[in-house]
N, CA, C and O atoms as a Tinker XYZ file with bonds, in Angstrom:
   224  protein
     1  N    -22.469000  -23.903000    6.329000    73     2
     2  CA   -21.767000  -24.545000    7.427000    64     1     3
     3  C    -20.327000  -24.891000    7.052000    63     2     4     5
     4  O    -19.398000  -24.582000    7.799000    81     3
     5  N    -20.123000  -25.590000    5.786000    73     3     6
     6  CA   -18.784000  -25.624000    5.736000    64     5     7
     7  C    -17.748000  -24.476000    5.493000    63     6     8     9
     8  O    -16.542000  -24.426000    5.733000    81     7
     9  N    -18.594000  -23.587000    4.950000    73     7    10
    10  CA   -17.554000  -22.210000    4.838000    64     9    11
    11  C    -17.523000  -21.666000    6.017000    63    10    12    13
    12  O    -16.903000  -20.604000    5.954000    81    11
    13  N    -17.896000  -21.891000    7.049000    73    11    14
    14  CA   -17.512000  -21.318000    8.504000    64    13    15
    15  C    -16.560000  -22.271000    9.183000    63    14    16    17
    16  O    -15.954000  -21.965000   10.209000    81    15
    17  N    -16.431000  -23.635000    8.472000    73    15    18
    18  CA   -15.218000  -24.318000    9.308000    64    17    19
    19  C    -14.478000  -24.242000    8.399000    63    18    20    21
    20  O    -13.868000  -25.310000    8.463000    81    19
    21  N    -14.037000  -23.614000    7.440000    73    19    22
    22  CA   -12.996000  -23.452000    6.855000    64    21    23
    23  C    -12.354000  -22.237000    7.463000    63    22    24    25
    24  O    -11.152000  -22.183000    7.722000    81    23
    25  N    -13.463000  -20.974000    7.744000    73    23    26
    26  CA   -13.133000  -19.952000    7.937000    64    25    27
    27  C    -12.855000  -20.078000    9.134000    63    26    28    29
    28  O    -12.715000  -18.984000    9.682000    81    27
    29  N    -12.732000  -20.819000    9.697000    73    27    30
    30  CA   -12.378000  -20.970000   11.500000    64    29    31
    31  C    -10.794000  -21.895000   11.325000    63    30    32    33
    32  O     -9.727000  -21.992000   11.932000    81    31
    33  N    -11.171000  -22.216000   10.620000    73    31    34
    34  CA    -9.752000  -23.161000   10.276000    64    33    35
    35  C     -8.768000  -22.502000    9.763000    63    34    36    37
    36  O     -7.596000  -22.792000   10.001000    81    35
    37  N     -9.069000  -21.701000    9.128000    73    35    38
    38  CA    -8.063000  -20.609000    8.654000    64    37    39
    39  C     -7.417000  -19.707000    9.630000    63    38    40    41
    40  O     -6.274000  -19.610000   10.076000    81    39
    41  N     -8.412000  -19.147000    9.794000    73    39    42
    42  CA    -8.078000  -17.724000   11.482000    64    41    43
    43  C     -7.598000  -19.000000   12.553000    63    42    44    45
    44  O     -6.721000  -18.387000   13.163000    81    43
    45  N     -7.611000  -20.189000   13.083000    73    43    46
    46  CA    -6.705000  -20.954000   13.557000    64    45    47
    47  C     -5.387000  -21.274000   13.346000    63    46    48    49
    48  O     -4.664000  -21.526000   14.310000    81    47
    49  N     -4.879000  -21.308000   11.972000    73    47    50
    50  CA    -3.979000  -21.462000   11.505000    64    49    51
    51  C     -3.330000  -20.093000   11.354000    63    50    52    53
    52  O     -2.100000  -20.131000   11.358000    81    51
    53  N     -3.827000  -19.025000   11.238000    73    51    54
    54  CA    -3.472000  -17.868000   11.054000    64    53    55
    55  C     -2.289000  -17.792000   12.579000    63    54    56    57
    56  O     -1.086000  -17.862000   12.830000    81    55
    57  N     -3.681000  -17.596000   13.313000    73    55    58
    58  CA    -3.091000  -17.561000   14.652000    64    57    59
    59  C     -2.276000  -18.443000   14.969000    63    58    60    61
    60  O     -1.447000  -17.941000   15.728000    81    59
    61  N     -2.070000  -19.526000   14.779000    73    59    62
    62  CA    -0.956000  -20.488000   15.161000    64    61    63
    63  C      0.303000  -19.909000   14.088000    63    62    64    65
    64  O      1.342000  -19.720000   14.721000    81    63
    65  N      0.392000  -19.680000   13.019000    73    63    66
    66  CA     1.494000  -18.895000   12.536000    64    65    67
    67  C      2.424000  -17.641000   13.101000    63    66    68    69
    68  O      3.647000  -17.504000   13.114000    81    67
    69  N      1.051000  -16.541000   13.692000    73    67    70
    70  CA     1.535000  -15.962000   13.692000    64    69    71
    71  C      2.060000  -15.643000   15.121000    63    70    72    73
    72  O      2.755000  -14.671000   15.417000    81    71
    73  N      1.654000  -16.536000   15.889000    73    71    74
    74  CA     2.162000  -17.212000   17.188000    64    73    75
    75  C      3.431000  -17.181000   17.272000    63    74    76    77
    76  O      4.134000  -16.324000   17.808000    81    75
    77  N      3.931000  -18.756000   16.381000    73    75    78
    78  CA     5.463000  -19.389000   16.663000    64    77    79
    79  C      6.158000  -18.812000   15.620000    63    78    80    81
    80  O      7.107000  -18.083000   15.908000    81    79
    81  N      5.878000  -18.992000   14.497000    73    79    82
    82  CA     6.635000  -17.734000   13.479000    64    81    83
    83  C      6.499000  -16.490000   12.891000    63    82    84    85
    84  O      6.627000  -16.236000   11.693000    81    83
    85  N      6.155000  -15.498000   14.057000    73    83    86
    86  CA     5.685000  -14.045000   13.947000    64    85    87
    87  C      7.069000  -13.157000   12.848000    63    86    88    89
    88  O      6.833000  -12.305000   11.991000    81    87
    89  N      8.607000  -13.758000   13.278000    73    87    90
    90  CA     9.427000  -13.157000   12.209000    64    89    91
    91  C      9.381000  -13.421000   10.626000    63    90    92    93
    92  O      9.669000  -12.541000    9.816000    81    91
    93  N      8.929000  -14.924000   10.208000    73    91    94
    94  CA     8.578000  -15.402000    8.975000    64    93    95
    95  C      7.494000  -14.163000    8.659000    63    94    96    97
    96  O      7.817000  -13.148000    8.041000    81    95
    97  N      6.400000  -14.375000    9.092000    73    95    98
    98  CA     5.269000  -13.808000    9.085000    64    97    99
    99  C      5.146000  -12.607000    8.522000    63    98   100   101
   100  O      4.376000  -12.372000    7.591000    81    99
   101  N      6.095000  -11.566000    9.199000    73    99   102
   102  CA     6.132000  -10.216000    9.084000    64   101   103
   103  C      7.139000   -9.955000    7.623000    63   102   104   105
   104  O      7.327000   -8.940000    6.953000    81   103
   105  N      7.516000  -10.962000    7.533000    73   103   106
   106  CA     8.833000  -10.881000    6.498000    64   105   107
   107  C      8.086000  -11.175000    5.373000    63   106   108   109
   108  O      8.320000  -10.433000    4.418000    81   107
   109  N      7.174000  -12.122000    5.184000    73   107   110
   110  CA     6.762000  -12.220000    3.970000    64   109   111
   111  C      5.223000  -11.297000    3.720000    63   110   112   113
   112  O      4.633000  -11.350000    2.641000    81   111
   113  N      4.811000  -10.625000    4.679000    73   111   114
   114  CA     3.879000   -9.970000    4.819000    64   113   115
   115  C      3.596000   -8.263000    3.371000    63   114   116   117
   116  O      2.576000   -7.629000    3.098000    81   115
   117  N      4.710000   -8.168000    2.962000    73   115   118
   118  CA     5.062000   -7.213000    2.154000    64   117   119
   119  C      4.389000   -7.647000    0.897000    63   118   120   121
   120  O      3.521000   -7.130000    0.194000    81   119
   121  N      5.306000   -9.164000    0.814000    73   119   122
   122  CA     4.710000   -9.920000   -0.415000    64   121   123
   123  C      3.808000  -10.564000   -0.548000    63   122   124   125
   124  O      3.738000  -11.095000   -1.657000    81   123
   125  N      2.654000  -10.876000    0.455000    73   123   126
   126  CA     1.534000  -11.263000    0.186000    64   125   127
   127  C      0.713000  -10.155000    0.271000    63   126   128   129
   128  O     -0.484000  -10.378000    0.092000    81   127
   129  N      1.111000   -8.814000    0.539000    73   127   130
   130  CA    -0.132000   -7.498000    0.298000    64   129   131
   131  C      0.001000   -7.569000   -1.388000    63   130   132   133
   132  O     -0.991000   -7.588000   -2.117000    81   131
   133  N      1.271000   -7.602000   -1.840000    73   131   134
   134  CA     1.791000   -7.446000   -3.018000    64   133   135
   135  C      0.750000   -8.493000   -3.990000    63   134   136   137
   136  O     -0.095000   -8.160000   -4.821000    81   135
   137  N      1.234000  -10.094000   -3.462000    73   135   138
   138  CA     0.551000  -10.797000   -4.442000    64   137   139
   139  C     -0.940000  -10.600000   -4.118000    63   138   140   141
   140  O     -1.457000  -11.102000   -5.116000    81   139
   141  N     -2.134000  -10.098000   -3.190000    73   139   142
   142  CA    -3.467000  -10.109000   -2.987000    64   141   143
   143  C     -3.529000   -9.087000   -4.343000    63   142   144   145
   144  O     -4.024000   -9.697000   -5.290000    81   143
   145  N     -3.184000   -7.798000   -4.657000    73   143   146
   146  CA    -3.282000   -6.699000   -5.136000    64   145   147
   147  C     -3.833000   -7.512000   -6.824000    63   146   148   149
   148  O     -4.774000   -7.009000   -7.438000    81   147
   149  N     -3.432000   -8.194000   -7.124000    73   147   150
   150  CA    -3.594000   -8.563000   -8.412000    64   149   151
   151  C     -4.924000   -9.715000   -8.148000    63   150   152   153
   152  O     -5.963000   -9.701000   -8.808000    81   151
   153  N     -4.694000  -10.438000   -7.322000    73   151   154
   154  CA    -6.350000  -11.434000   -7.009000    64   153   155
   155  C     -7.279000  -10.455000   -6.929000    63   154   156   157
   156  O     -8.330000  -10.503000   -7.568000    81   155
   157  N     -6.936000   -9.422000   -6.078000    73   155   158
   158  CA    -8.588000   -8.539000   -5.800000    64   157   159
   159  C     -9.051000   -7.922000   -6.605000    63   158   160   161
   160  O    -10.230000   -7.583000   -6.494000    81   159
   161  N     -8.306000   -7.561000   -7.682000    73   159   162
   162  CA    -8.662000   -6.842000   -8.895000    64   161   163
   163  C     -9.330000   -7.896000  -10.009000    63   162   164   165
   164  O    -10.303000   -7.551000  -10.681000    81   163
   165  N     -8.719000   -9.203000  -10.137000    73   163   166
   166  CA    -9.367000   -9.957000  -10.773000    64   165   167
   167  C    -10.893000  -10.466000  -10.389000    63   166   168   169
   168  O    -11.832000  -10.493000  -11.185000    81   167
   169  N    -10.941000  -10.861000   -9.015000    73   167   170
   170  CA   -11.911000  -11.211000   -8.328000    64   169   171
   171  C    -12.916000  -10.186000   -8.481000    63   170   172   173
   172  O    -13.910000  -10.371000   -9.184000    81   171
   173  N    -12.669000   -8.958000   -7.760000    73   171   174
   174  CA   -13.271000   -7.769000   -7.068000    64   173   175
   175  C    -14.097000   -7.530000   -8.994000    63   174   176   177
   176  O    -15.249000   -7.936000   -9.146000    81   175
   177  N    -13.503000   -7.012000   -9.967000    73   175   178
   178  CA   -13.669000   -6.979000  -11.006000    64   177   179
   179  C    -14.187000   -7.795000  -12.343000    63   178   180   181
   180  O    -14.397000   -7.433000  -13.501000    81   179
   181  N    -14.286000   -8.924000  -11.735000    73   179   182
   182  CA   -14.677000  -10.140000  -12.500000    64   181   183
   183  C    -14.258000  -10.117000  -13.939000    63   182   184   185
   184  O    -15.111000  -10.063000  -14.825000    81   183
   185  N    -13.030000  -10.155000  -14.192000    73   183   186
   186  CA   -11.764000   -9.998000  -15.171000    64   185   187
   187  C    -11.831000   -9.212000  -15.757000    63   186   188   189
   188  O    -10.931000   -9.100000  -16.589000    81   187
   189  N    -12.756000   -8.308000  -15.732000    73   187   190
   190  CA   -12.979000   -7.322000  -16.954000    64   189   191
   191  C    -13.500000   -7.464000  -17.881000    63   190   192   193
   192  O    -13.112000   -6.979000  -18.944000    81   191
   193  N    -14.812000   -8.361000  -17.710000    73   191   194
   194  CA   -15.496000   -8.811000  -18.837000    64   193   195
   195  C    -16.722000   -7.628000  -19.480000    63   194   196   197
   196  O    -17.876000   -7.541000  -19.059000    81   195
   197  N    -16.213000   -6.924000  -20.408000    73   195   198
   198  CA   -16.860000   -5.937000  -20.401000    64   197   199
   199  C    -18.045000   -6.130000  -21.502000    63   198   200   201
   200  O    -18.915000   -5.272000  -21.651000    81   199
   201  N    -17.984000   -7.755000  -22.524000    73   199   202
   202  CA   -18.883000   -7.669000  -23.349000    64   201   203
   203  C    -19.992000   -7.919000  -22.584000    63   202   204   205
   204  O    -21.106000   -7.705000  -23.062000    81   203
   205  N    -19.866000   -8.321000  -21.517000    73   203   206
   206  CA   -21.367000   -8.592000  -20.903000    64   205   207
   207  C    -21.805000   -7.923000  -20.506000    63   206   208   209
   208  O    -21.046000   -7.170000  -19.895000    81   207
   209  N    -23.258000   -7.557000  -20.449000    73   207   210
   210  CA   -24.153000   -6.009000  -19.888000    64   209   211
   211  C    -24.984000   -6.526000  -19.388000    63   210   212   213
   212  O    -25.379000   -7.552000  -19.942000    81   211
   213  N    -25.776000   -6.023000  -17.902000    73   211   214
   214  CA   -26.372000   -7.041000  -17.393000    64   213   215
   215  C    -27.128000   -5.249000  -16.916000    63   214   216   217
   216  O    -26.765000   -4.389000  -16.113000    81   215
   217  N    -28.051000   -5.328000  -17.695000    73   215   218
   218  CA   -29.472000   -3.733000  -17.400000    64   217   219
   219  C    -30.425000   -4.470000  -16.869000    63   218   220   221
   220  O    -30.952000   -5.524000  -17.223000    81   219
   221  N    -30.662000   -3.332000  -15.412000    73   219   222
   222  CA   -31.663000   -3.680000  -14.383000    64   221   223
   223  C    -33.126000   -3.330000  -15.113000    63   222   224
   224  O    -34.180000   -3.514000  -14.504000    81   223
């Protein structure tokens, strides 16, 4: 439950951004594909922890 009012709270705020400051928005939009690129790899990858082996 609370991760759905965050996640509603977010896409609210999204939308209210990209509402009244759609030129901000688009302008920094380059650099937040830019900065995700390095979270998703950490995340997506779980740092690269390769000593751990986890056999089904």
């Amino acid at each position: 439950m609370p991760g759905l009012l965050v996640t509603l709270a977010l896409a609210a705020l999204g939308a209210y951004l990209l509402a009244t400051h759609t030129g901000h928005v688009l302008w920094a939009l380059p650099y937040l594909l830019l900065l995700a690129c390095p979270l998703m790899h950490l995340f997506m990858h779980r740092g690269h922890r390769h000593d751990v082996r986890h056999d089904g």
